[in-house]
N, C-alpha and C positions, 0 to 999 in steps of 0.2 A: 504493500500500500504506500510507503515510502515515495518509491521511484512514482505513483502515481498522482500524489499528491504535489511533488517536484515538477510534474508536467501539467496541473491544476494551475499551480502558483507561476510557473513561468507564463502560461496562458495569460491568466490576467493581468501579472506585470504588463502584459506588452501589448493586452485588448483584443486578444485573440478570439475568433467566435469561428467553431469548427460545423462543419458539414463533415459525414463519410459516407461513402460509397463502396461496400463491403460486399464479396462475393465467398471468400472461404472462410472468412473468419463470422461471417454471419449473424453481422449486429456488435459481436464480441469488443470491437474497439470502441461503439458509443458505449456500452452497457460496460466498461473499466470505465471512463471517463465519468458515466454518470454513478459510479463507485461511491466518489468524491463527494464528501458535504460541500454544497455550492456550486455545485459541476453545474446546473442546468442554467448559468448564467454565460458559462462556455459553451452550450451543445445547439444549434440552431436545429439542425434534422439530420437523419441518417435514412441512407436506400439499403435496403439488403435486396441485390438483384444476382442472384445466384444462378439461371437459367441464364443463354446469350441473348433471348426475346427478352428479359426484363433487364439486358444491358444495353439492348438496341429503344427497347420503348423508354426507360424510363430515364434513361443517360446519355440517349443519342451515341451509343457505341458503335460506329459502321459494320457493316457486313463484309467491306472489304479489308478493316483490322481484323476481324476475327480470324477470315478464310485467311489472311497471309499470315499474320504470328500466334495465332492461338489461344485461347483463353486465359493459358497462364503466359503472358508476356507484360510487360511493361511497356510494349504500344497499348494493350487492352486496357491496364492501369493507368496510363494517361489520360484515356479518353474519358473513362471512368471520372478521373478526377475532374476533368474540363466542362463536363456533365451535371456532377454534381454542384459545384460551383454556380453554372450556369442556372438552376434548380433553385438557388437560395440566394435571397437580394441580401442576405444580411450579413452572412458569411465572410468571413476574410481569409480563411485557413479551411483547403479541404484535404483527405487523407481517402485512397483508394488502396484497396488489395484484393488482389484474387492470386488463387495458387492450388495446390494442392494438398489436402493434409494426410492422404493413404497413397496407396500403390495402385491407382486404378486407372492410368496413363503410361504403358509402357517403354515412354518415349521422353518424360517428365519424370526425372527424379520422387517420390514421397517427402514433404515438406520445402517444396517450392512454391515461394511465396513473391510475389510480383506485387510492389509498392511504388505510388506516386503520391505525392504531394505538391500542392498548389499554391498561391499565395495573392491574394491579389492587395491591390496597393492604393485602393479607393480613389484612384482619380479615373476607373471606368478601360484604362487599359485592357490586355490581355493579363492573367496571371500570371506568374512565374512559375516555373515546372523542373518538378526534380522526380528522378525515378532513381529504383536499384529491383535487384534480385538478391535474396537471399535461402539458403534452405536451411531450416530447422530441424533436428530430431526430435524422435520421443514420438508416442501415442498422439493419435487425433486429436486430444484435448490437447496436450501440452505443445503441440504444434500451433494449435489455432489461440492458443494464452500466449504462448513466447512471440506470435505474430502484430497482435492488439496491442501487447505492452512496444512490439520496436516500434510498428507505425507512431504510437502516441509520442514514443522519446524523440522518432525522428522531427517532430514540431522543431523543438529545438536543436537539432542539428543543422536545420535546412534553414531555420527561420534568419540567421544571420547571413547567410548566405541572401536570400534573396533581399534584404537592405530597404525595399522601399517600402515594406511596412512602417515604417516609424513614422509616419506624418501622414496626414489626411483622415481615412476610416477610421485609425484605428483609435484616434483619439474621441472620436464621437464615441464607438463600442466599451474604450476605456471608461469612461466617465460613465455608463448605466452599470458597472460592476461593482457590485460593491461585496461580493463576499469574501471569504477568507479562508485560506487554507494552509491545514496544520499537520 
């Protein structure tokens, strides 16, 4: 709960308000974030679209990402996230993942987990866009918990990285947060 509360607290330092778009972990990264006492001052919405129809209807996921890299890629987490983002006016920070958490792709390693992260910067631009791939061990559950918890940490890996959060949005979404976390 630590490491989640460390990524609660960095959230509202910096006026974050998250969207995710979730295919294996399925909900799993809102439902840690919303763990948190005061979490729902951070969580705008979350998609669990786990089918590629409910990543083409509900995310605008193309049909021609899917047919060329596959549902577990990081073009798919892309769009995903671009999607989700697009979904929610309120949002500044969204968080996609899709992957795999068993052996039921014999082409896809078991706990390949395909993550993107977005960031937009309130002056109506494009977002900013960071991906990776990662594989986890361990059973389905502990694959799809080790996956929720890196998407949430990677907030703050990426978050410096993309730099133009600090001005605009995010000061409006700062100033309605008022809770605390311990």
């Amino acid at each position: 709960m630590n490491e989640l509360c460390a990524v609660a607290r960095f959230m509202q330092d910096h006026g974050l308000l998250l969207v995710t778009a979730e295919s294996c972990t399925a909900g799993l990264i809102a439902a840690r974030l919303a763990d948190v006492p005061g979490a729902g001052q951070l969580l705008d919405c979350a998609f669990v679209v786990y089918s590629p129809e409910a990543k083409k209807q509900c995310l605008r996921v193309s049909e021609q990402t899917l047919r060329e890299h596959n549902l577990t890629s990081e073009a798919v987490a892309l769009e995903m996230a671009r999607g989700a983002m697009a979904n929610s006016r309120r949002a500044n920070v969204a968080i996609a993942n899709t992957g795999l958490a068993d052996d039921s792709d014999d082409e896809i390693p078991a706990g390949t987990q395909c993550f993107a992260w977005a960031f937009r910067d309130g002056k109506g631009g494009a977002p900013t866009l960071y991906s990776e791939t990662r594989r986890f061990s361990g059973d389905r559950s502990e694959i799809r918990e080790a996956s929720a918890l890196y998407a949430l940490q990677g907030i703050q890996r990426y978050f410096q990285q993309a730099g133009a959060l600090r001005d605009g949005a995010v000061q409006t979404i700062a100033a309605r947060t008022g809770a605390s976390f311990s």
